[in-house]
N, C-alpha and C positions, 0 to 999 in steps of 0.2 A: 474439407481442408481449406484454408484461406491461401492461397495461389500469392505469395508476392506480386509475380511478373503482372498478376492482372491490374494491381495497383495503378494509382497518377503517375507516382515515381517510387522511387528507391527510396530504403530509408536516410543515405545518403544525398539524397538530393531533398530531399524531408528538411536535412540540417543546413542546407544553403540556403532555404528560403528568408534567411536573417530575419526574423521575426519581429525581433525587437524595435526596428525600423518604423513603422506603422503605429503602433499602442496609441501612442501619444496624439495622433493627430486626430481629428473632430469629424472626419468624412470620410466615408465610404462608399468607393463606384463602381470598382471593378470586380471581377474574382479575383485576381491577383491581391487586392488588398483586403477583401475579405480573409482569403485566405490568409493575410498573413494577420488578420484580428488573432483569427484562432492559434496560432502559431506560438502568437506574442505571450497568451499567460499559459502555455504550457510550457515557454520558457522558463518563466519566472517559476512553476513547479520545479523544476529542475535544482532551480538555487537552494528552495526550502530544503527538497530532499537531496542533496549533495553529500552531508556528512551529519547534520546536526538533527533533525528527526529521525532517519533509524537509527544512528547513537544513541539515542537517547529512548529511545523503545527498544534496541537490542539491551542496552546495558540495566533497562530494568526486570527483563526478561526472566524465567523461572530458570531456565537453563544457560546461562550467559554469566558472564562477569566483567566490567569496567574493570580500567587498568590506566594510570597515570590520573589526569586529571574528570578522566572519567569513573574513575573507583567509586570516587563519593553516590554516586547514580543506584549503587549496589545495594548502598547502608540503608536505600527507603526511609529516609529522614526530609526527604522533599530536595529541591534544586538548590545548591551554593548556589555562588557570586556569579563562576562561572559556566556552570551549567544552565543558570539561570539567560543567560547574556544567549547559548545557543538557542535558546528557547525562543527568546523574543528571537531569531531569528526567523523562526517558523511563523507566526507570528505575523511578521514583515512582508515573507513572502508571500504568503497566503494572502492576506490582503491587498495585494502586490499583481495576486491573482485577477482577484476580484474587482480589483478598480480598470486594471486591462477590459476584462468581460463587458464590466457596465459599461464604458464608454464604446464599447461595438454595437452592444443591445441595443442603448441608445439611437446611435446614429445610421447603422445599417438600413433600415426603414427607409431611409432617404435615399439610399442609392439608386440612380436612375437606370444604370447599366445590367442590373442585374432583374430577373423575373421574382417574383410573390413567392414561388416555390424553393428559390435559390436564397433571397433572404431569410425565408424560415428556418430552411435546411442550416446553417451557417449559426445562426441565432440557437439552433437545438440545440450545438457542439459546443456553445458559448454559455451559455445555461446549464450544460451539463460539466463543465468545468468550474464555473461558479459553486454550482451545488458541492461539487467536491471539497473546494477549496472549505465552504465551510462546516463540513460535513468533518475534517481534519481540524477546523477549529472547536467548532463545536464539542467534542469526543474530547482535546485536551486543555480546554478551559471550561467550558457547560457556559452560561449566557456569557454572551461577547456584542458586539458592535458591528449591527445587521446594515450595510452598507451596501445600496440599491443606484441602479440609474435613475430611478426619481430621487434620490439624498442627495447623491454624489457630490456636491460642492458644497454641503453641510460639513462642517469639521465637528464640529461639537454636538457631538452625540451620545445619549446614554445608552448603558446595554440592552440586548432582547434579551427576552427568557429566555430557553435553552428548548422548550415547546415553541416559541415564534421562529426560532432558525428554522427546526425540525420543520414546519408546516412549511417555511418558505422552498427548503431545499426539495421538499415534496411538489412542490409547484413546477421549480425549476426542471426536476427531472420529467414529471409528465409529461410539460412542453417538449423536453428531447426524445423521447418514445416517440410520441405523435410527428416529429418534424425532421431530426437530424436524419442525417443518411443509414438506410440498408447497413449497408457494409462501410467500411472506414473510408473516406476518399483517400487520404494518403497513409503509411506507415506511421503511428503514434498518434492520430486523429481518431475522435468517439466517436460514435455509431448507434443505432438505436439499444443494441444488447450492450453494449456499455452504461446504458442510463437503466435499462431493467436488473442491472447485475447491480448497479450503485444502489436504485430505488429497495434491491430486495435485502441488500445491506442496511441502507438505512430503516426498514420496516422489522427487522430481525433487530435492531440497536433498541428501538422503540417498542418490542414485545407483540407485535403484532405480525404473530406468526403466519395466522393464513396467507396475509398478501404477501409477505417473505417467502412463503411457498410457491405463490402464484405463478408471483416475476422472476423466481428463481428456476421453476419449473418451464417459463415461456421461452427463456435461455437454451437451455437442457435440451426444449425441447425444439427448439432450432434448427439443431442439426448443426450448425456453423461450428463449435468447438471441439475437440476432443484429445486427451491427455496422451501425450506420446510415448510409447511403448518405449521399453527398455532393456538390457540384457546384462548389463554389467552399471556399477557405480559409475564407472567413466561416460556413462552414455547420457549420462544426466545434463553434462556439458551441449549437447544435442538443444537439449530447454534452457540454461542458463551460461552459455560459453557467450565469451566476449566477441566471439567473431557470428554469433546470431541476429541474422535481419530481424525476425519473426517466426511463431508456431502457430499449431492450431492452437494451442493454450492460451493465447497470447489476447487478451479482450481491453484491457486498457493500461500500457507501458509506456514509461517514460522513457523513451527512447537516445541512446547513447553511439557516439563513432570516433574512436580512437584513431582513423587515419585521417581526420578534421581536428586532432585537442579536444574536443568535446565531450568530454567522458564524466563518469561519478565516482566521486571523490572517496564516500565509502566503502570503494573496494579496497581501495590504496588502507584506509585504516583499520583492516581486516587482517591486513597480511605483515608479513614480518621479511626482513631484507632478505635474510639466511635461506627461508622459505623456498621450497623448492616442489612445483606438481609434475608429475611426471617429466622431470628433469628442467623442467625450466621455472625460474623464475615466478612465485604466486605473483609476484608486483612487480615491470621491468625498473620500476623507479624506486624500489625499497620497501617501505611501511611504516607502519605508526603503530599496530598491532594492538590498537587503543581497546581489542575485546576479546575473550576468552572463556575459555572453558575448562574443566576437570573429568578426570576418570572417575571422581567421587560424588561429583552434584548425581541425583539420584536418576534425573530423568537421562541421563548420558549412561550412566553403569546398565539399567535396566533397556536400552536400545538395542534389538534385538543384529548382534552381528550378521545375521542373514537378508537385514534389510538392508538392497545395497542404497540408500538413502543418510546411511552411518557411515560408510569408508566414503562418501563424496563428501559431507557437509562438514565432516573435524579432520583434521591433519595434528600429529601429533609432534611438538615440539617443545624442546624446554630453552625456553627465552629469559630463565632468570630465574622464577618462580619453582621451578623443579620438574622434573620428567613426566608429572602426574597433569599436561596442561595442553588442550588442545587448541588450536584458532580454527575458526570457523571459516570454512573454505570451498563454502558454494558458490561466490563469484570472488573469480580471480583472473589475472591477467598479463600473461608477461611482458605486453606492450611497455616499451619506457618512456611514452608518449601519455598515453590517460588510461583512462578505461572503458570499452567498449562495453560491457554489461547492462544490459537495459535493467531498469527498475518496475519491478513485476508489482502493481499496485492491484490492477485485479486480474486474476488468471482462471481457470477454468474450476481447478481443486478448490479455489474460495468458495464459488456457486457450487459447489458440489456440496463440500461441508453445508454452505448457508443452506440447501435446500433439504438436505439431513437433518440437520435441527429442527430446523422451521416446520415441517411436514410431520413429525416424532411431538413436539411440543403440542401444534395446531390439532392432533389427532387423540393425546394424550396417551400415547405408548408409540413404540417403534412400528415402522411397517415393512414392506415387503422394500416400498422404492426408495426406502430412506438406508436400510443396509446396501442397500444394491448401490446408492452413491457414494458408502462408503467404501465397499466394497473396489471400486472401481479404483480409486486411490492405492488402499493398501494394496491391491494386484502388484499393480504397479510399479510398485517398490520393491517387490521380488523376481521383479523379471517376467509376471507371465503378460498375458494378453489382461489389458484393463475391461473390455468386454466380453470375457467369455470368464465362468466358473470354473473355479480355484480350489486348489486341495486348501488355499490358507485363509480361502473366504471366513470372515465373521458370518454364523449363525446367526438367525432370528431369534430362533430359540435357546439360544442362550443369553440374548441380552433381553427379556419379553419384558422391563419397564423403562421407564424414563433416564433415571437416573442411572441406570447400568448400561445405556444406550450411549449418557453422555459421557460415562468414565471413559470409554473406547473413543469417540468423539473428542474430547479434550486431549487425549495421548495421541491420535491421529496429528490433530491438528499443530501439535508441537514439533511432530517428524518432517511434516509435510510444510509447512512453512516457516521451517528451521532459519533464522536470518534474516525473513522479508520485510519486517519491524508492523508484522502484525499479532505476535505473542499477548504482547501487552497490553495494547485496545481491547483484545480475546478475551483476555483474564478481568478485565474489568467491565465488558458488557457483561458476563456472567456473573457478577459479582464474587466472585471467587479468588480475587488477586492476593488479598491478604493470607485466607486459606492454604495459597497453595506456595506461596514463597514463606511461609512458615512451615508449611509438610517437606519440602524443596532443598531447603537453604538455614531451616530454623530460625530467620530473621521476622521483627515484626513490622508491617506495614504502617509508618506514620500515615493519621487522615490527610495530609495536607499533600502528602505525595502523589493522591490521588489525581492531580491537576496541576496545571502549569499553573506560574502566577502571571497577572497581567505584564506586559512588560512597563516600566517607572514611566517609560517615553509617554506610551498612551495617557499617562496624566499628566504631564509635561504639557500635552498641546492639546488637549482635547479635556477644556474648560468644561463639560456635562459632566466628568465624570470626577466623583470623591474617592482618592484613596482609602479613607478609612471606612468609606463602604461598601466598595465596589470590588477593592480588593479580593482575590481566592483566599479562603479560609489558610490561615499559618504563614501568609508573605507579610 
């Protein structure tokens, strides 16, 4: 179990270290400003994902629906004017990320204050933030504009492949396995099993299932995570409640503290004013209720009421639309300050699925260890112990091929990270997004919606590159 108290500090003290402070400057000597290198673009993470990329991945979701100026998001006809505009937010920050990172990589090297192992160390966590950042680009544009500490004062530049990121973000992470820290140094800081849990992501995104098995199995096999029992729907708050330092599940979150202001913004667009959890308040500050659901979308009617994974993640309200209309209501918060809800980017059920698949693909039928991770999950969700067998275990032998391994596999993974705006990446590494939001929803998938478009800006100022061929297909 990962011990807070063992931590540097608290995750409140995590958010005093003003991060932002340091990015900018050219030098680095101390640990204190090392530390705030790192600090500085998990900030800027923060901005991306505030409101406008899980928007924008919830409301394309199989199970989900836009609502005001997000509806359009629904129809899979690709990004309006203004969804377009959230986009390039993502976009912004993301590279926002990365120009942070480079300029530490860079200059860290030089710091005289620090030892050879202490710059490594620092540089892993910076690397493996890098990787991410483009590892989110990548995924919703495919070739983008591969920006390194040796560019970095190049403005004008054409795109990489979508294979050039890929190799690079492979590099990135290696480096952080071999260098960044054991365990986290502070609350919301990566670690080495944060870049094995990324790399076995990115390895599973690219079809190369055994090393997705590998690094997902190196995780697993850690010992460091394990998914927190449960007894009731309420208890789920325990892993996603707003007043959460950290769990075992917890392997790399963007970390939030509402008695600071510092909170994420898509909780607040989640929730509806009227809204009420167990008597108080989903939002102390109202909502925008910008997303939604139905008793009729199929994969909502067919969730089995004894998962208690159903009465924590819908709350059922009629805000206009009619009685038949739930909001999605696994973080919430009655703070009237912000919202403390950490953003759960990779947690422990991710590696469990990724190493499910990967292992079931890599071997070409399901196995014994690939139920048993799925296994673990589904436990879970009914209350009993996630490691010991269950009267509701899935059988081997009932699922003995590929494809019936991953029918239960892709419905898992819809219960299980109902909201975390990883549905839709899901649906489309599988290549299955069109398929299933037409079996779902009976809409059809335009190609174009497949991907964001660049945003206008990027040709604005960055003379390499031609819109009329650089452009995403359909902008």
């Amino acid at each position: 179990m990962i011990i807070v108290a063992a931590l540097l500090t608290s995750c409140s003290d995590w958010l005093e270290e003003k991060p932002k402070a340091v990015a900018a400057e050219t030098f680095y000597n101390t640990e204190e400003e090392a530390n705030a290198a790192v600090l500085a673009p998990i900030e800027k993470f923060r901005s991306a994902f505030a409101m406008s990329y899980p928007g924008l991945m919830e409301t394309f979701a199989d199970y989900a629906y836009g609502r005001g100026s997000w509806e359009s998001n629904s129809d899979y006809e690709g990004l309006d004017t203004q969804n377009q505009t959230r986009a390039n937010m993502v976009w912004a920050a993301c590279y926002k990320v990365i120009r942070d990172c480079n300029i530490a990589i860079s200059r860290l090297p030089e710091a005289s204050e620090l030892s050879e192992t202490s710059k490594a160390a620092y540089i892993g966590e910076l690397r493996f933030l890098r990787a991410l950042g483009y590892f989110y680009l990548v995924r919703c544009y495919s070739d983008c504009i591969l920006r390194t500490e040796e560019n970095m004062d190049e403005f004008n530049l054409n795109k990489s492949s979508a294979e050039t990121v890929y190799t690079y973000i492979i590099d990135d992470l290696s480096y952080a396995i071999e260098n960044a820290p054991d365990k986290a140094r502070l609350v919301g800081t990566p670690c080495k099993n944060s870049a094995r849990s990324l790399l076995a992501q990115v390895y599973l995104q690219l079809g190369n299932y055994q090393n997705a098995a590998s690094y997902s199995k190196e995780v697993i096999d850690s010992k460091s995570y394990s998914l927190v029992p449960v007894s009731s729907s309420r208890d789920f708050d325990k892993i996603f409640g707003a007043d959460v330092v950290n769990t075992t599940e917890e392997i790399f979150y963007l970390k939030q503290d509402n008695e600071k202001n510092i909170g994420w913004e898509y909780v607040m667009f989640c929730a509806h004013p009227s809204a009420k959890i167990n008597g108080e308040p989903m939002h102390g500050a109202g909502g925008w209720y910008g997303i939604y659901t139905t008793t009729e979308n199929k994969l909502i009617s067919e969730w089995d009421v004894n998962d208690f994974r159903k009465d924590f993640n819908l709350l059922q309200l009629d805000f206009g639309l009619g009685d038949n209309t739930y909001l999605l209501a696994k973080f919430h918060d009655p703070s009237s300050r912000a919202s403390g809800n950490s953003n759960p980017l990779i947690r422990y059920s991710d590696i469990l699925f990724t190493y499910a698949e990967a292992i079931t693909k890599a071997t070409g039928s399901p196995t014994a260890d690939a139920i048993e991770a799925l296994n673990k999950i589904h436990r879970r969700a009914y209350g009993y112990d996630p490691e010991s067998p269950s009267e509701i275990d899935f059988k081997l032998s009932d699922y003995g091929s590929v494809d019936k391994f991953m029918e239960i596999l892709i419905r898992e993974q819809a219960y299980e990270c109902f909201n975390e705006a990883k549905r839709w990446p899901f649906l489309v590494r599988l290549g299955i997004a069109k398929e299933q939001i037409r079996k779902i929803k009976g809409i059809d998938v335009a190609d174009r919606h497949l991907l964001f478009p660049i945003p206008t800006t990027e040709f604005n100022y960055n003379e390499a590159l031609d819109p009329s061929k650089d452009q995403n297909p359909g902008y």
